[in-house]
C-alpha positions as CSV (number, residue, x, y, z in Angstrom):
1,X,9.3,3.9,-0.8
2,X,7.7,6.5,1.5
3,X,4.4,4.3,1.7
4,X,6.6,1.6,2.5
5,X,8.4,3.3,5.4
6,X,5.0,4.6,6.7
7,X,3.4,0.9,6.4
8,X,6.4,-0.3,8.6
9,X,5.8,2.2,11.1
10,X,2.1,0.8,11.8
11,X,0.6,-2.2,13.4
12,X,-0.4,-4.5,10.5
13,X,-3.1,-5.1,8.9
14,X,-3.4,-1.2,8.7
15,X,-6.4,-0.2,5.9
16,X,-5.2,2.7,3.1
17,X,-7.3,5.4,1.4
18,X,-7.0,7.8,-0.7
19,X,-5.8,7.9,-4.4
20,X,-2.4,8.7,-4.4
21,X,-1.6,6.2,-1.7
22,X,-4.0,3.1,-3.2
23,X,-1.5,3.5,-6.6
24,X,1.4,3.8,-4.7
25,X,0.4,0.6,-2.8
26,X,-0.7,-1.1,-6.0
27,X,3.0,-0.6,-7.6
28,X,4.5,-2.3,-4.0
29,X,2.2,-5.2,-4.2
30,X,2.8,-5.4,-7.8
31,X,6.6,-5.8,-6.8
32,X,6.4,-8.0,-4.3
33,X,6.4,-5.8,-1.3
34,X,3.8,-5.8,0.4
35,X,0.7,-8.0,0.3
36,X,-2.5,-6.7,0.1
37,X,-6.2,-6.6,-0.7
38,X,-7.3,-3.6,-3.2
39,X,-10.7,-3.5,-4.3
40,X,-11.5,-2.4,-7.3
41,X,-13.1,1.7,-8.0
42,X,-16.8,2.0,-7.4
43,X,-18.7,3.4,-10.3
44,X,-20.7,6.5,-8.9
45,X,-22.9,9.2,-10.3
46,X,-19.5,12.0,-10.0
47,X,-17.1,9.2,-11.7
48,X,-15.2,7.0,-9.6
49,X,-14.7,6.2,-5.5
50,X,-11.8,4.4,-4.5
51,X,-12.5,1.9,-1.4
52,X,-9.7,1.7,1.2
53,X,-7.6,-1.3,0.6
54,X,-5.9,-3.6,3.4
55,X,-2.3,-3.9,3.3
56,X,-1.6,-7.5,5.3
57,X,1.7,-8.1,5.2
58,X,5.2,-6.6,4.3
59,X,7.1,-9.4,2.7
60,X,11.1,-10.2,3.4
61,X,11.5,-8.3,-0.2
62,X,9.5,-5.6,1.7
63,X,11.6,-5.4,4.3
64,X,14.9,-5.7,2.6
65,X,14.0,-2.6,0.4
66,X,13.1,-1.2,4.0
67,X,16.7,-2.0,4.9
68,X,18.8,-1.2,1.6
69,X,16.5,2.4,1.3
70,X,16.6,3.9,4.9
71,X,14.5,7.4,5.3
72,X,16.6,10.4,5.7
Protein backbone atom coordinates (compact mmCIF):
# COMPACT_ATOMS: atom_id res chain seq x y z
CA UNK A 1 0.00 0.00 0.00
CA UNK A 2 2.93 2.38 0.53
CA UNK A 3 3.93 2.02 -3.25
CA UNK A 4 0.44 2.80 -3.95
CA UNK A 5 0.24 5.93 -1.85
CA UNK A 6 3.64 7.07 -3.27
CA UNK A 7 2.37 6.26 -7.01
CA UNK A 8 -0.70 8.66 -6.14
CA UNK A 9 1.43 11.32 -5.08
CA UNK A 10 3.22 11.56 -8.69
CA UNK A 11 2.33 12.68 -12.04
CA UNK A 12 1.52 9.55 -14.04
CA UNK A 13 3.15 7.68 -16.10
CA UNK A 14 5.98 7.79 -13.40
CA UNK A 15 8.84 4.83 -14.32
CA UNK A 16 9.84 2.49 -11.03
CA UNK A 17 13.25 0.83 -10.21
CA UNK A 18 14.65 -0.94 -8.01
CA UNK A 19 13.84 -4.54 -6.68
CA UNK A 20 11.90 -4.13 -3.75
CA UNK A 21 9.56 -1.69 -5.43
CA UNK A 22 9.26 -3.66 -9.08
CA UNK A 23 7.74 -6.76 -6.72
CA UNK A 24 5.80 -4.59 -4.79
CA UNK A 25 4.34 -3.11 -8.03
CA UNK A 26 4.06 -6.58 -9.64
CA UNK A 27 1.64 -7.79 -6.52
CA UNK A 28 -0.62 -4.25 -7.29
CA UNK A 29 -0.83 -4.87 -10.91
CA UNK A 30 -1.48 -8.45 -10.24
CA UNK A 31 -4.58 -7.15 -8.10
CA UNK A 32 -5.87 -4.87 -10.22
CA UNK A 33 -4.41 -1.71 -8.99
CA UNK A 34 -2.47 -0.22 -10.89
CA UNK A 35 -1.60 -0.84 -14.58
CA UNK A 36 1.62 -1.20 -15.76
CA UNK A 37 4.43 -2.30 -18.01
CA UNK A 38 7.20 -4.58 -16.21
CA UNK A 39 9.82 -5.98 -18.32
CA UNK A 40 11.16 -8.90 -17.60
CA UNK A 41 15.08 -9.31 -15.55
CA UNK A 42 18.06 -9.02 -17.94
CA UNK A 43 20.32 -11.97 -17.74
CA UNK A 44 23.94 -10.40 -17.06
CA UNK A 45 27.34 -11.71 -16.33
CA UNK A 46 26.74 -10.85 -12.08
CA UNK A 47 23.12 -12.65 -12.25
CA UNK A 48 20.21 -10.58 -12.87
CA UNK A 49 19.27 -6.58 -13.66
CA UNK A 50 15.90 -5.46 -13.21
CA UNK A 51 14.79 -2.76 -15.86
CA UNK A 52 12.54 0.12 -14.47
CA UNK A 53 9.02 -0.66 -15.26
CA UNK A 54 6.18 2.10 -16.18
CA UNK A 55 3.36 2.28 -13.98
CA UNK A 56 0.40 3.96 -16.35
CA UNK A 57 -2.50 4.05 -14.59
CA UNK A 58 -4.08 3.66 -11.04
CA UNK A 59 -7.31 1.97 -11.69
CA UNK A 60 -10.81 2.93 -9.61
CA UNK A 61 -9.83 -0.45 -7.57
CA UNK A 62 -6.57 1.51 -7.16
CA UNK A 63 -7.94 4.33 -5.90
CA UNK A 64 -10.60 2.91 -3.73
CA UNK A 65 -7.89 0.90 -1.73
CA UNK A 66 -6.26 4.61 -1.79
CA UNK A 67 -9.46 5.72 -0.06
CA UNK A 68 -10.50 2.69 2.34
CA UNK A 69 -6.36 2.51 3.44
CA UNK A 70 -5.43 6.26 4.12
CA UNK A 71 -1.55 6.78 5.29
CA UNK A 72 -1.02 7.69 8.86
Amino acid sequence: MYLLHRLAAEELPVAVAGGADIDALRVLSMAGHVKAAIPKPMRTLDGYAQPPAMVNEITSLGRTMLRRFPMR
